[in-house]
mmCIF entry with sequence, helices, sheets and N, C-alpha, C, O atoms, coordinates in Angstrom:
data_MODEL
# 
_entry.id   MODEL 
# 
_entity.id                         1 
_entity.type                       polymer 
_entity.pdbx_number_of_molecules   1 
# 
_entity_poly.entity_id                      1 
_entity_poly.type                           'polypeptide(L)' 
_entity_poly.nstd_linkage                   no 
_entity_poly.nstd_monomer                   no 
_entity_poly.pdbx_seq_one_letter_code       
;(UNK)(UNK)(UNK)(UNK)(UNK)(UNK)(UNK)(UNK)(UNK)(UNK)(UNK)(UNK)(UNK)(UNK)(UNK)(UNK)
(UNK)(UNK)(UNK)(UNK)(UNK)(UNK)(UNK)(UNK)(UNK)(UNK)(UNK)(UNK)(UNK)(UNK)(UNK)(UNK)
(UNK)(UNK)(UNK)(UNK)(UNK)(UNK)(UNK)(UNK)(UNK)(UNK)(UNK)(UNK)(UNK)(UNK)(UNK)(UNK)
(UNK)(UNK)(UNK)(UNK)(UNK)
;
_entity_poly.pdbx_seq_one_letter_code_can   XXXXXXXXXXXXXXXXXXXXXXXXXXXXXXXXXXXXXXXXXXXXXXXXXXXXX 
_entity_poly.pdbx_strand_id                 A 
# 
loop_
_entity_poly_seq.entity_id 
_entity_poly_seq.num 
_entity_poly_seq.mon_id 
_entity_poly_seq.hetero 
1 1  UNK n 
1 2  UNK n 
1 3  UNK n 
1 4  UNK n 
1 5  UNK n 
1 6  UNK n 
1 7  UNK n 
1 8  UNK n 
1 9  UNK n 
1 10 UNK n 
1 11 UNK n 
1 12 UNK n 
1 13 UNK n 
1 14 UNK n 
1 15 UNK n 
1 16 UNK n 
1 17 UNK n 
1 18 UNK n 
1 19 UNK n 
1 20 UNK n 
1 21 UNK n 
1 22 UNK n 
1 23 UNK n 
1 24 UNK n 
1 25 UNK n 
1 26 UNK n 
1 27 UNK n 
1 28 UNK n 
1 29 UNK n 
1 30 UNK n 
1 31 UNK n 
1 32 UNK n 
1 33 UNK n 
1 34 UNK n 
1 35 UNK n 
1 36 UNK n 
1 37 UNK n 
1 38 UNK n 
1 39 UNK n 
1 40 UNK n 
1 41 UNK n 
1 42 UNK n 
1 43 UNK n 
1 44 UNK n 
1 45 UNK n 
1 46 UNK n 
1 47 UNK n 
1 48 UNK n 
1 49 UNK n 
1 50 UNK n 
1 51 UNK n 
1 52 UNK n 
1 53 UNK n 
# 
_struct_asym.id          A 
_struct_asym.entity_id   1 
# 
loop_
_struct_conf.conf_type_id 
_struct_conf.id 
_struct_conf.pdbx_PDB_helix_id 
_struct_conf.beg_label_comp_id 
_struct_conf.beg_label_asym_id 
_struct_conf.beg_label_seq_id 
_struct_conf.pdbx_beg_PDB_ins_code 
_struct_conf.end_label_comp_id 
_struct_conf.end_label_asym_id 
_struct_conf.end_label_seq_id 
_struct_conf.pdbx_end_PDB_ins_code 
_struct_conf.beg_auth_comp_id 
_struct_conf.beg_auth_asym_id 
_struct_conf.beg_auth_seq_id 
_struct_conf.end_auth_comp_id 
_struct_conf.end_auth_asym_id 
_struct_conf.end_auth_seq_id 
_struct_conf.pdbx_PDB_helix_class 
_struct_conf.details 
_struct_conf.pdbx_PDB_helix_length 
HELX_P HELX_P1 AA1 UNK A 31 ? UNK A 39 ? UNK A 31 UNK A 39 1 ? 9  
HELX_P HELX_P2 AA2 UNK A 41 ? UNK A 51 ? UNK A 41 UNK A 51 1 ? 11 
# 
_struct_conf_type.id          HELX_P 
_struct_conf_type.criteria    ? 
_struct_conf_type.reference   ? 
# 
_struct_sheet.id               AA1 
_struct_sheet.type             ? 
_struct_sheet.number_strands   3 
_struct_sheet.details          ? 
# 
loop_
_struct_sheet_order.sheet_id 
_struct_sheet_order.range_id_1 
_struct_sheet_order.range_id_2 
_struct_sheet_order.offset 
_struct_sheet_order.sense 
AA1 1 2 ? anti-parallel 
AA1 2 3 ? anti-parallel 
# 
loop_
_struct_sheet_range.sheet_id 
_struct_sheet_range.id 
_struct_sheet_range.beg_label_comp_id 
_struct_sheet_range.beg_label_asym_id 
_struct_sheet_range.beg_label_seq_id 
_struct_sheet_range.pdbx_beg_PDB_ins_code 
_struct_sheet_range.end_label_comp_id 
_struct_sheet_range.end_label_asym_id 
_struct_sheet_range.end_label_seq_id 
_struct_sheet_range.pdbx_end_PDB_ins_code 
_struct_sheet_range.beg_auth_comp_id 
_struct_sheet_range.beg_auth_asym_id 
_struct_sheet_range.beg_auth_seq_id 
_struct_sheet_range.end_auth_comp_id 
_struct_sheet_range.end_auth_asym_id 
_struct_sheet_range.end_auth_seq_id 
AA1 1 UNK A 3  ? UNK A 9  ? UNK A 3  UNK A 9  
AA1 2 UNK A 12 ? UNK A 18 ? UNK A 12 UNK A 18 
AA1 3 UNK A 27 ? UNK A 30 ? UNK A 27 UNK A 30 
# 
loop_
_atom_site.group_PDB 
_atom_site.id 
_atom_site.type_symbol 
_atom_site.label_atom_id 
_atom_site.label_alt_id 
_atom_site.label_comp_id 
_atom_site.label_asym_id 
_atom_site.label_entity_id 
_atom_site.label_seq_id 
_atom_site.pdbx_PDB_ins_code 
_atom_site.Cartn_x 
_atom_site.Cartn_y 
_atom_site.Cartn_z 
_atom_site.occupancy 
_atom_site.B_iso_or_equiv 
_atom_site.pdbx_formal_charge 
_atom_site.auth_seq_id 
_atom_site.auth_comp_id 
_atom_site.auth_asym_id 
_atom_site.auth_atom_id 
_atom_site.pdbx_PDB_model_num 
ATOM 1   N N  . UNK A 1 1  ? 10.028  56.500 59.023 1.00 0.00 ? 1  UNK A N  1 
ATOM 2   C CA . UNK A 1 1  ? 9.617   55.107 58.925 1.00 0.00 ? 1  UNK A CA 1 
ATOM 3   C C  . UNK A 1 1  ? 9.917   54.407 60.238 1.00 0.00 ? 1  UNK A C  1 
ATOM 4   O O  . UNK A 1 1  ? 10.954  54.644 60.858 1.00 0.00 ? 1  UNK A O  1 
ATOM 5   N N  . UNK A 1 2  ? 9.012   53.552 60.652 1.00 0.00 ? 2  UNK A N  1 
ATOM 6   C CA . UNK A 1 2  ? 9.161   52.850 61.920 1.00 0.00 ? 2  UNK A CA 1 
ATOM 7   C C  . UNK A 1 2  ? 10.340  51.884 61.890 1.00 0.00 ? 2  UNK A C  1 
ATOM 8   O O  . UNK A 1 2  ? 10.691  51.323 60.852 1.00 0.00 ? 2  UNK A O  1 
ATOM 9   N N  . UNK A 1 3  ? 10.930  51.715 63.051 1.00 0.00 ? 3  UNK A N  1 
ATOM 10  C CA . UNK A 1 3  ? 12.002  50.737 63.238 1.00 0.00 ? 3  UNK A CA 1 
ATOM 11  C C  . UNK A 1 3  ? 11.431  49.619 64.100 1.00 0.00 ? 3  UNK A C  1 
ATOM 12  O O  . UNK A 1 3  ? 10.949  49.861 65.206 1.00 0.00 ? 3  UNK A O  1 
ATOM 13  N N  . UNK A 1 4  ? 11.489  48.409 63.592 1.00 0.00 ? 4  UNK A N  1 
ATOM 14  C CA . UNK A 1 4  ? 10.927  47.261 64.295 1.00 0.00 ? 4  UNK A CA 1 
ATOM 15  C C  . UNK A 1 4  ? 12.048  46.305 64.676 1.00 0.00 ? 4  UNK A C  1 
ATOM 16  O O  . UNK A 1 4  ? 12.893  45.960 63.850 1.00 0.00 ? 4  UNK A O  1 
ATOM 17  N N  . UNK A 1 5  ? 12.045  45.884 65.935 1.00 0.00 ? 5  UNK A N  1 
ATOM 18  C CA . UNK A 1 5  ? 13.054  44.926 66.402 1.00 0.00 ? 5  UNK A CA 1 
ATOM 19  C C  . UNK A 1 5  ? 12.406  44.001 67.425 1.00 0.00 ? 5  UNK A C  1 
ATOM 20  O O  . UNK A 1 5  ? 11.249  44.186 67.803 1.00 0.00 ? 5  UNK A O  1 
ATOM 21  N N  . UNK A 1 6  ? 13.155  43.021 67.858 1.00 0.00 ? 6  UNK A N  1 
ATOM 22  C CA . UNK A 1 6  ? 12.686  42.107 68.890 1.00 0.00 ? 6  UNK A CA 1 
ATOM 23  C C  . UNK A 1 6  ? 13.567  42.233 70.116 1.00 0.00 ? 6  UNK A C  1 
ATOM 24  O O  . UNK A 1 6  ? 14.750  42.560 70.022 1.00 0.00 ? 6  UNK A O  1 
ATOM 25  N N  . UNK A 1 7  ? 12.972  41.969 71.264 1.00 0.00 ? 7  UNK A N  1 
ATOM 26  C CA . UNK A 1 7  ? 13.674  42.059 72.530 1.00 0.00 ? 7  UNK A CA 1 
ATOM 27  C C  . UNK A 1 7  ? 13.142  40.943 73.423 1.00 0.00 ? 7  UNK A C  1 
ATOM 28  O O  . UNK A 1 7  ? 12.380  40.077 72.992 1.00 0.00 ? 7  UNK A O  1 
ATOM 29  N N  . UNK A 1 8  ? 13.569  40.998 74.677 1.00 0.00 ? 8  UNK A N  1 
ATOM 30  C CA . UNK A 1 8  ? 13.115  40.015 75.652 1.00 0.00 ? 8  UNK A CA 1 
ATOM 31  C C  . UNK A 1 8  ? 12.930  40.709 76.987 1.00 0.00 ? 8  UNK A C  1 
ATOM 32  O O  . UNK A 1 8  ? 13.713  41.586 77.355 1.00 0.00 ? 8  UNK A O  1 
ATOM 33  N N  . UNK A 1 9  ? 11.887  40.313 77.716 1.00 0.00 ? 9  UNK A N  1 
ATOM 34  C CA . UNK A 1 9  ? 11.638  40.858 79.047 1.00 0.00 ? 9  UNK A CA 1 
ATOM 35  C C  . UNK A 1 9  ? 11.261  39.700 79.957 1.00 0.00 ? 9  UNK A C  1 
ATOM 36  O O  . UNK A 1 9  ? 10.242  39.042 79.744 1.00 0.00 ? 9  UNK A O  1 
ATOM 37  N N  . UNK A 1 10 ? 12.065  39.456 80.951 1.00 0.00 ? 10 UNK A N  1 
ATOM 38  C CA . UNK A 1 10 ? 11.846  38.367 81.903 1.00 0.00 ? 10 UNK A CA 1 
ATOM 39  C C  . UNK A 1 10 ? 11.599  37.039 81.196 1.00 0.00 ? 10 UNK A C  1 
ATOM 40  O O  . UNK A 1 10 ? 10.735  36.261 81.600 1.00 0.00 ? 10 UNK A O  1 
ATOM 41  N N  . UNK A 1 11 ? 12.362  36.790 80.145 1.00 0.00 ? 11 UNK A N  1 
ATOM 42  C CA . UNK A 1 11 ? 12.280  35.544 79.413 1.00 0.00 ? 11 UNK A CA 1 
ATOM 43  C C  . UNK A 1 11 ? 11.178  35.461 78.375 1.00 0.00 ? 11 UNK A C  1 
ATOM 44  O O  . UNK A 1 11 ? 10.998  34.421 77.741 1.00 0.00 ? 11 UNK A O  1 
ATOM 45  N N  . UNK A 1 12 ? 10.434  36.552 78.194 1.00 0.00 ? 12 UNK A N  1 
ATOM 46  C CA . UNK A 1 12 ? 9.341   36.582 77.226 1.00 0.00 ? 12 UNK A CA 1 
ATOM 47  C C  . UNK A 1 12 ? 9.736   37.399 75.998 1.00 0.00 ? 12 UNK A C  1 
ATOM 48  O O  . UNK A 1 12 ? 10.344  38.462 76.116 1.00 0.00 ? 12 UNK A O  1 
ATOM 49  N N  . UNK A 1 13 ? 9.382   36.887 74.817 1.00 0.00 ? 13 UNK A N  1 
ATOM 50  C CA . UNK A 1 13 ? 9.665   37.599 73.571 1.00 0.00 ? 13 UNK A CA 1 
ATOM 51  C C  . UNK A 1 13 ? 8.828   38.868 73.495 1.00 0.00 ? 13 UNK A C  1 
ATOM 52  O O  . UNK A 1 13 ? 7.655   38.875 73.868 1.00 0.00 ? 13 UNK A O  1 
ATOM 53  N N  . UNK A 1 14 ? 9.444   39.942 73.007 1.00 0.00 ? 14 UNK A N  1 
ATOM 54  C CA . UNK A 1 14 ? 8.781   41.232 72.856 1.00 0.00 ? 14 UNK A CA 1 
ATOM 55  C C  . UNK A 1 14 ? 9.054   41.754 71.456 1.00 0.00 ? 14 UNK A C  1 
ATOM 56  O O  . UNK A 1 14 ? 10.118  41.500 70.891 1.00 0.00 ? 14 UNK A O  1 
ATOM 57  N N  . UNK A 1 15 ? 8.098   42.483 70.896 1.00 0.00 ? 15 UNK A N  1 
ATOM 58  C CA . UNK A 1 15 ? 8.330   43.225 69.661 1.00 0.00 ? 15 UNK A CA 1 
ATOM 59  C C  . UNK A 1 15 ? 8.421   44.690 70.052 1.00 0.00 ? 15 UNK A C  1 
ATOM 60  O O  . UNK A 1 15 ? 7.654   45.168 70.888 1.00 0.00 ? 15 UNK A O  1 
ATOM 61  N N  . UNK A 1 16 ? 9.356   45.395 69.445 1.00 0.00 ? 16 UNK A N  1 
ATOM 62  C CA . UNK A 1 16 ? 9.622   46.786 69.798 1.00 0.00 ? 16 UNK A CA 1 
ATOM 63  C C  . UNK A 1 16 ? 9.413   47.647 68.560 1.00 0.00 ? 16 UNK A C  1 
ATOM 64  O O  . UNK A 1 16 ? 10.029  47.411 67.521 1.00 0.00 ? 16 UNK A O  1 
ATOM 65  N N  . UNK A 1 17 ? 8.538   48.652 68.674 1.00 0.00 ? 17 UNK A N  1 
ATOM 66  C CA . UNK A 1 17 ? 8.250   49.580 67.586 1.00 0.00 ? 17 UNK A CA 1 
ATOM 67  C C  . UNK A 1 17 ? 8.728   50.960 67.987 1.00 0.00 ? 17 UNK A C  1 
ATOM 68  O O  . UNK A 1 17 ? 8.325   51.495 69.020 1.00 0.00 ? 17 UNK A O  1 
ATOM 69  N N  . UNK A 1 18 ? 9.590   51.534 67.161 1.00 0.00 ? 18 UNK A N  1 
ATOM 70  C CA . UNK A 1 18 ? 10.139  52.860 67.446 1.00 0.00 ? 18 UNK A CA 1 
ATOM 71  C C  . UNK A 1 18 ? 9.924   53.768 66.239 1.00 0.00 ? 18 UNK A C  1 
ATOM 72  O O  . UNK A 1 18 ? 9.855   53.299 65.103 1.00 0.00 ? 18 UNK A O  1 
ATOM 73  N N  . UNK A 1 19 ? 9.818   55.068 66.495 1.00 0.00 ? 19 UNK A N  1 
ATOM 74  C CA . UNK A 1 19 ? 9.663   56.045 65.408 1.00 0.00 ? 19 UNK A CA 1 
ATOM 75  C C  . UNK A 1 19 ? 10.919  56.121 64.553 1.00 0.00 ? 19 UNK A C  1 
ATOM 76  O O  . UNK A 1 19 ? 10.842  56.279 63.334 1.00 0.00 ? 19 UNK A O  1 
ATOM 77  N N  . UNK A 1 20 ? 12.081  56.007 65.202 1.00 0.00 ? 20 UNK A N  1 
ATOM 78  C CA . UNK A 1 20 ? 13.367  56.036 64.522 1.00 0.00 ? 20 UNK A CA 1 
ATOM 79  C C  . UNK A 1 20 ? 14.415  55.434 65.440 1.00 0.00 ? 20 UNK A C  1 
ATOM 80  O O  . UNK A 1 20 ? 14.095  55.019 66.553 1.00 0.00 ? 20 UNK A O  1 
ATOM 81  N N  . UNK A 1 21 ? 15.646  55.382 64.997 1.00 0.00 ? 21 UNK A N  1 
ATOM 82  C CA . UNK A 1 21 ? 16.724  54.770 65.780 1.00 0.00 ? 21 UNK A CA 1 
ATOM 83  C C  . UNK A 1 21 ? 16.972  55.477 67.112 1.00 0.00 ? 21 UNK A C  1 
ATOM 84  O O  . UNK A 1 21 ? 17.463  54.862 68.059 1.00 0.00 ? 21 UNK A O  1 
ATOM 85  N N  . UNK A 1 22 ? 16.633  56.766 67.189 1.00 0.00 ? 22 UNK A N  1 
ATOM 86  C CA . UNK A 1 22 ? 16.898  57.557 68.393 1.00 0.00 ? 22 UNK A CA 1 
ATOM 87  C C  . UNK A 1 22 ? 15.689  57.675 69.320 1.00 0.00 ? 22 UNK A C  1 
ATOM 88  O O  . UNK A 1 22 ? 15.742  58.423 70.296 1.00 0.00 ? 22 UNK A O  1 
ATOM 89  N N  . UNK A 1 23 ? 14.618  56.966 69.043 1.00 0.00 ? 23 UNK A N  1 
ATOM 90  C CA . UNK A 1 23 ? 13.401  57.036 69.847 1.00 0.00 ? 23 UNK A CA 1 
ATOM 91  C C  . UNK A 1 23 ? 13.708  56.587 71.283 1.00 0.00 ? 23 UNK A C  1 
ATOM 92  O O  . UNK A 1 23 ? 14.119  55.450 71.512 1.00 0.00 ? 23 UNK A O  1 
ATOM 93  N N  . UNK A 1 24 ? 13.504  57.492 72.240 1.00 0.00 ? 24 UNK A N  1 
ATOM 94  C CA . UNK A 1 24 ? 13.805  57.180 73.639 1.00 0.00 ? 24 UNK A CA 1 
ATOM 95  C C  . UNK A 1 24 ? 12.714  56.342 74.296 1.00 0.00 ? 24 UNK A C  1 
ATOM 96  O O  . UNK A 1 24 ? 12.972  55.671 75.296 1.00 0.00 ? 24 UNK A O  1 
ATOM 97  N N  . UNK A 1 25 ? 11.498  56.370 73.748 1.00 0.00 ? 25 UNK A N  1 
ATOM 98  C CA . UNK A 1 25 ? 10.376  55.672 74.359 1.00 0.00 ? 25 UNK A CA 1 
ATOM 99  C C  . UNK A 1 25 ? 9.654   54.790 73.330 1.00 0.00 ? 25 UNK A C  1 
ATOM 100 O O  . UNK A 1 25 ? 8.530   55.098 72.932 1.00 0.00 ? 25 UNK A O  1 
ATOM 101 N N  . UNK A 1 26 ? 10.286  53.715 72.908 1.00 0.00 ? 26 UNK A N  1 
ATOM 102 C CA . UNK A 1 26 ? 9.627   52.841 71.929 1.00 0.00 ? 26 UNK A CA 1 
ATOM 103 C C  . UNK A 1 26 ? 8.436   52.120 72.558 1.00 0.00 ? 26 UNK A C  1 
ATOM 104 O O  . UNK A 1 26 ? 8.337   51.993 73.778 1.00 0.00 ? 26 UNK A O  1 
ATOM 105 N N  . UNK A 1 27 ? 7.555   51.659 71.709 1.00 0.00 ? 27 UNK A N  1 
ATOM 106 C CA . UNK A 1 27 ? 6.363   50.926 72.113 1.00 0.00 ? 27 UNK A CA 1 
ATOM 107 C C  . UNK A 1 27 ? 6.683   49.440 72.003 1.00 0.00 ? 27 UNK A C  1 
ATOM 108 O O  . UNK A 1 27 ? 7.064   48.965 70.934 1.00 0.00 ? 27 UNK A O  1 
ATOM 109 N N  . UNK A 1 28 ? 6.531   48.709 73.095 1.00 0.00 ? 28 UNK A N  1 
ATOM 110 C CA . UNK A 1 28 ? 6.846   47.284 73.043 1.00 0.00 ? 28 UNK A CA 1 
ATOM 111 C C  . UNK A 1 28 ? 5.772   46.459 73.727 1.00 0.00 ? 28 UNK A C  1 
ATOM 112 O O  . UNK A 1 28 ? 5.151   46.892 74.698 1.00 0.00 ? 28 UNK A O  1 
ATOM 113 N N  . UNK A 1 29 ? 5.566   45.249 73.193 1.00 0.00 ? 29 UNK A N  1 
ATOM 114 C CA . UNK A 1 29 ? 4.548   44.371 73.736 1.00 0.00 ? 29 UNK A CA 1 
ATOM 115 C C  . UNK A 1 29 ? 4.878   42.936 73.371 1.00 0.00 ? 29 UNK A C  1 
ATOM 116 O O  . UNK A 1 29 ? 5.692   42.671 72.486 1.00 0.00 ? 29 UNK A O  1 
ATOM 117 N N  . UNK A 1 30 ? 4.233   42.024 74.066 1.00 0.00 ? 30 UNK A N  1 
ATOM 118 C CA . UNK A 1 30 ? 4.500   40.607 73.866 1.00 0.00 ? 30 UNK A CA 1 
ATOM 119 C C  . UNK A 1 30 ? 3.470   39.932 72.978 1.00 0.00 ? 30 UNK A C  1 
ATOM 120 O O  . UNK A 1 30 ? 2.643   40.589 72.346 1.00 0.00 ? 30 UNK A O  1 
ATOM 121 N N  . UNK A 1 31 ? 3.534   38.616 72.942 1.00 0.00 ? 31 UNK A N  1 
ATOM 122 C CA . UNK A 1 31 ? 2.695   37.811 72.061 1.00 0.00 ? 31 UNK A CA 1 
ATOM 123 C C  . UNK A 1 31 ? 1.211   37.975 72.397 1.00 0.00 ? 31 UNK A C  1 
ATOM 124 O O  . UNK A 1 31 ? 0.387   38.091 71.490 1.00 0.00 ? 31 UNK A O  1 
ATOM 125 N N  . UNK A 1 32 ? 0.861   37.987 73.677 1.00 0.00 ? 32 UNK A N  1 
ATOM 126 C CA . UNK A 1 32 ? -0.551  38.092 74.069 1.00 0.00 ? 32 UNK A CA 1 
ATOM 127 C C  . UNK A 1 32 ? -1.182  39.376 73.525 1.00 0.00 ? 32 UNK A C  1 
ATOM 128 O O  . UNK A 1 32 ? -2.275  39.338 72.962 1.00 0.00 ? 32 UNK A O  1 
ATOM 129 N N  . UNK A 1 33 ? -0.503  40.504 73.690 1.00 0.00 ? 33 UNK A N  1 
ATOM 130 C CA . UNK A 1 33 ? -1.038  41.768 73.190 1.00 0.00 ? 33 UNK A CA 1 
ATOM 131 C C  . UNK A 1 33 ? -0.944  41.843 71.671 1.00 0.00 ? 33 UNK A C  1 
ATOM 132 O O  . UNK A 1 33 ? -1.794  42.468 71.036 1.00 0.00 ? 33 UNK A O  1 
ATOM 133 N N  . UNK A 1 34 ? 0.068   41.221 71.077 1.00 0.00 ? 34 UNK A N  1 
ATOM 134 C CA . UNK A 1 34 ? 0.168   41.180 69.621 1.00 0.00 ? 34 UNK A CA 1 
ATOM 135 C C  . UNK A 1 34 ? -1.031  40.453 69.032 1.00 0.00 ? 34 UNK A C  1 
ATOM 136 O O  . UNK A 1 34 ? -1.559  40.865 67.999 1.00 0.00 ? 34 UNK A O  1 
ATOM 137 N N  . UNK A 1 35 ? -1.467  39.370 69.680 1.00 0.00 ? 35 UNK A N  1 
ATOM 138 C CA . UNK A 1 35 ? -2.646  38.653 69.219 1.00 0.00 ? 35 UNK A CA 1 
ATOM 139 C C  . UNK A 1 35 ? -3.892  39.541 69.296 1.00 0.00 ? 35 UNK A C  1 
ATOM 140 O O  . UNK A 1 35 ? -4.734  39.505 68.399 1.00 0.00 ? 35 UNK A O  1 
ATOM 141 N N  . UNK A 1 36 ? -4.012  40.334 70.356 1.00 0.00 ? 36 UNK A N  1 
ATOM 142 C CA . UNK A 1 36 ? -5.139  41.267 70.473 1.00 0.00 ? 36 UNK A CA 1 
ATOM 143 C C  . UNK A 1 36 ? -5.133  42.284 69.341 1.00 0.00 ? 36 UNK A C  1 
ATOM 144 O O  . UNK A 1 36 ? -6.181  42.607 68.782 1.00 0.00 ? 36 UNK A O  1 
ATOM 145 N N  . UNK A 1 37 ? -3.954  42.786 69.008 1.00 0.00 ? 37 UNK A N  1 
ATOM 146 C CA . UNK A 1 37 ? -3.830  43.737 67.897 1.00 0.00 ? 37 UNK A CA 1 
ATOM 147 C C  . UNK A 1 37 ? -4.280  43.082 66.599 1.00 0.00 ? 37 UNK A C  1 
ATOM 148 O O  . UNK A 1 37 ? -5.056  43.670 65.845 1.00 0.00 ? 37 UNK A O  1 
ATOM 149 N N  . UNK A 1 38 ? -3.804  41.875 66.332 1.00 0.00 ? 38 UNK A N  1 
ATOM 150 C CA . UNK A 1 38 ? -4.173  41.184 65.101 1.00 0.00 ? 38 UNK A CA 1 
ATOM 151 C C  . UNK A 1 38 ? -5.675  40.916 65.020 1.00 0.00 ? 38 UNK A C  1 
ATOM 152 O O  . UNK A 1 38 ? -6.270  41.036 63.950 1.00 0.00 ? 38 UNK A O  1 
ATOM 153 N N  . UNK A 1 39 ? -6.284  40.554 66.140 1.00 0.00 ? 39 UNK A N  1 
ATOM 154 C CA . UNK A 1 39 ? -7.727  40.308 66.171 1.00 0.00 ? 39 UNK A CA 1 
ATOM 155 C C  . UNK A 1 39 ? -8.530  41.589 65.950 1.00 0.00 ? 39 UNK A C  1 
ATOM 156 O O  . UNK A 1 39 ? -9.675  41.536 65.502 1.00 0.00 ? 39 UNK A O  1 
ATOM 157 N N  . UNK A 1 40 ? -7.935  42.732 66.261 1.00 0.00 ? 40 UNK A N  1 
ATOM 158 C CA . UNK A 1 40 ? -8.639  44.016 66.208 1.00 0.00 ? 40 UNK A CA 1 
ATOM 159 C C  . UNK A 1 40 ? -8.124  44.923 65.097 1.00 0.00 ? 40 UNK A C  1 
ATOM 160 O O  . UNK A 1 40 ? -8.410  46.120 65.105 1.00 0.00 ? 40 UNK A O  1 
ATOM 161 N N  . UNK A 1 41 ? -7.376  44.384 64.146 1.00 0.00 ? 41 UNK A N  1 
ATOM 162 C CA . UNK A 1 41 ? -6.696  45.224 63.150 1.00 0.00 ? 41 UNK A CA 1 
ATOM 163 C C  . UNK A 1 41 ? -7.669  46.079 62.344 1.00 0.00 ? 41 UNK A C  1 
ATOM 164 O O  . UNK A 1 41 ? -7.352  47.229 62.040 1.00 0.00 ? 41 UNK A O  1 
ATOM 165 N N  . UNK A 1 42 ? -8.840  45.557 61.989 1.00 0.00 ? 42 UNK A N  1 
ATOM 166 C CA . UNK A 1 42 ? -9.801  46.353 61.220 1.00 0.00 ? 42 UNK A CA 1 
ATOM 167 C C  . UNK A 1 42 ? -10.303 47.545 62.027 1.00 0.00 ? 42 UNK A C  1 
ATOM 168 O O  . UNK A 1 42 ? -10.444 48.644 61.492 1.00 0.00 ? 42 UNK A O  1 
ATOM 169 N N  . UNK A 1 43 ? -10.573 47.330 63.306 1.00 0.00 ? 43 UNK A N  1 
ATOM 170 C CA . UNK A 1 43 ? -11.017 48.427 64.171 1.00 0.00 ? 43 UNK A CA 1 
ATOM 171 C C  . UNK A 1 43 ? -9.909  49.457 64.365 1.00 0.00 ? 43 UNK A C  1 
ATOM 172 O O  . UNK A 1 43 ? -10.181 50.656 64.423 1.00 0.00 ? 43 UNK A O  1 
ATOM 173 N N  . UNK A 1 44 ? -8.675  49.003 64.465 1.00 0.00 ? 44 UNK A N  1 
ATOM 174 C CA . UNK A 1 44 ? -7.539  49.916 64.605 1.00 0.00 ? 44 UNK A CA 1 
ATOM 175 C C  . UNK A 1 44 ? -7.379  50.753 63.344 1.00 0.00 ? 44 UNK A C  1 
ATOM 176 O O  . UNK A 1 44 ? -7.159  51.961 63.426 1.00 0.00 ? 44 UNK A O  1 
ATOM 177 N N  . UNK A 1 45 ? -7.485  50.126 62.183 1.00 0.00 ? 45 UNK A N  1 
ATOM 178 C CA . UNK A 1 45 ? -7.391  50.861 60.910 1.00 0.00 ? 45 UNK A CA 1 
ATOM 179 C C  . UNK A 1 45 ? -8.499  51.903 60.805 1.00 0.00 ? 45 UNK A C  1 
ATOM 180 O O  . UNK A 1 45 ? -8.250  53.025 60.364 1.00 0.00 ? 45 UNK A O  1 
ATOM 181 N N  . UNK A 1 46 ? -9.721  51.546 61.205 1.00 0.00 ? 46 UNK A N  1 
ATOM 182 C CA . UNK A 1 46 ? -10.836 52.498 61.175 1.00 0.00 ? 46 UNK A CA 1 
ATOM 183 C C  . UNK A 1 46 ? -10.595 53.654 62.128 1.00 0.00 ? 46 UNK A C  1 
ATOM 184 O O  . UNK A 1 46 ? -10.894 54.803 61.800 1.00 0.00 ? 46 UNK A O  1 
ATOM 185 N N  . UNK A 1 47 ? -10.060 53.364 63.298 1.00 0.00 ? 47 UNK A N  1 
ATOM 186 C CA . UNK A 1 47 ? -9.735  54.394 64.284 1.00 0.00 ? 47 UNK A CA 1 
ATOM 187 C C  . UNK A 1 47 ? -8.721  55.391 63.715 1.00 0.00 ? 47 UNK A C  1 
ATOM 188 O O  . UNK A 1 47 ? -8.886  56.603 63.852 1.00 0.00 ? 47 UNK A O  1 
ATOM 189 N N  . UNK A 1 48 ? -7.682  54.870 63.083 1.00 0.00 ? 48 UNK A N  1 
ATOM 190 C CA . UNK A 1 48 ? -6.656  55.740 62.499 1.00 0.00 ? 48 UNK A CA 1 
ATOM 191 C C  . UNK A 1 48 ? -7.250  56.591 61.373 1.00 0.00 ? 48 UNK A C  1 
ATOM 192 O O  . UNK A 1 48 ? -7.002  57.795 61.304 1.00 0.00 ? 48 UNK A O  1 
ATOM 193 N N  . UNK A 1 49 ? -8.034  55.963 60.495 1.00 0.00 ? 49 UNK A N  1 
ATOM 194 C CA . UNK A 1 49 ? -8.644  56.696 59.397 1.00 0.00 ? 49 UNK A CA 1 
ATOM 195 C C  . UNK A 1 49 ? -9.544  57.824 59.911 1.00 0.00 ? 49 UNK A C  1 
ATOM 196 O O  . UNK A 1 49 ? -9.560  58.920 59.350 1.00 0.00 ? 49 UNK A O  1 
ATOM 197 N N  . UNK A 1 50 ? -10.280 57.546 60.966 1.00 0.00 ? 50 UNK A N  1 
ATOM 198 C CA . UNK A 1 50 ? -11.212 58.534 61.536 1.00 0.00 ? 50 UNK A CA 1 
ATOM 199 C C  . UNK A 1 50 ? -10.489 59.688 62.229 1.00 0.00 ? 50 UNK A C  1 
ATOM 200 O O  . UNK A 1 50 ? -10.936 60.833 62.164 1.00 0.00 ? 50 UNK A O  1 
ATOM 201 N N  . UNK A 1 51 ? -9.369  59.385 62.895 1.00 0.00 ? 51 UNK A N  1 
ATOM 202 C CA . UNK A 1 51 ? -8.735  60.381 63.764 1.00 0.00 ? 51 UNK A CA 1 
ATOM 203 C C  . UNK A 1 51 ? -7.415  60.934 63.265 1.00 0.00 ? 51 UNK A C  1 
ATOM 204 O O  . UNK A 1 51 ? -6.849  61.817 63.909 1.00 0.00 ? 51 UNK A O  1 
ATOM 205 N N  . UNK A 1 52 ? -6.902  60.450 62.144 1.00 0.00 ? 52 UNK A N  1 
ATOM 206 C CA . UNK A 1 52 ? -5.628  60.948 61.608 1.00 0.00 ? 52 UNK A CA 1 
ATOM 207 C C  . UNK A 1 52 ? -5.829  62.331 61.026 1.00 0.00 ? 52 UNK A C  1 
ATOM 208 O O  . UNK A 1 52 ? -6.714  62.556 60.201 1.00 0.00 ? 52 UNK A O  1 
ATOM 209 N N  . UNK A 1 53 ? -5.002  63.239 61.463 1.00 0.00 ? 53 UNK A N  1 
ATOM 210 C CA . UNK A 1 53 ? -5.144  64.628 60.998 1.00 0.00 ? 53 UNK A CA 1 
ATOM 211 C C  . UNK A 1 53 ? -4.033  65.005 60.074 1.00 0.00 ? 53 UNK A C  1 
ATOM 212 O O  . UNK A 1 53 ? -3.992  66.135 59.587 1.00 0.00 ? 53 UNK A O  1 
# 
């Protein structure tokens, strides 16, 4: 299960997504990219459904 936390980079809020507590390379992004994800959520879901093995 993913581990979700918040961080900060150069004074900007970041969301951090990790596979687990020991994930050395978590995925993190700020508000601008989070908005892009939210706007594209249906396309992302379709992409996962199409390519998940």
């Amino acid at each position: 299960m993913a581990v979700v936390s918040e961080s900060e980079f150069k004074g900007n809020a970041m969301i951090v997504l990790a596979n687990d507590e020991d994930d050395k390379y978590p995925f993190q992004f700020g508000v601008k990219k989070a908005k892009l994800v939210l706007e594209s959520i249906d396309e992302i879901k379709a992409f996962v459904a199409k390519n998940d093995k």
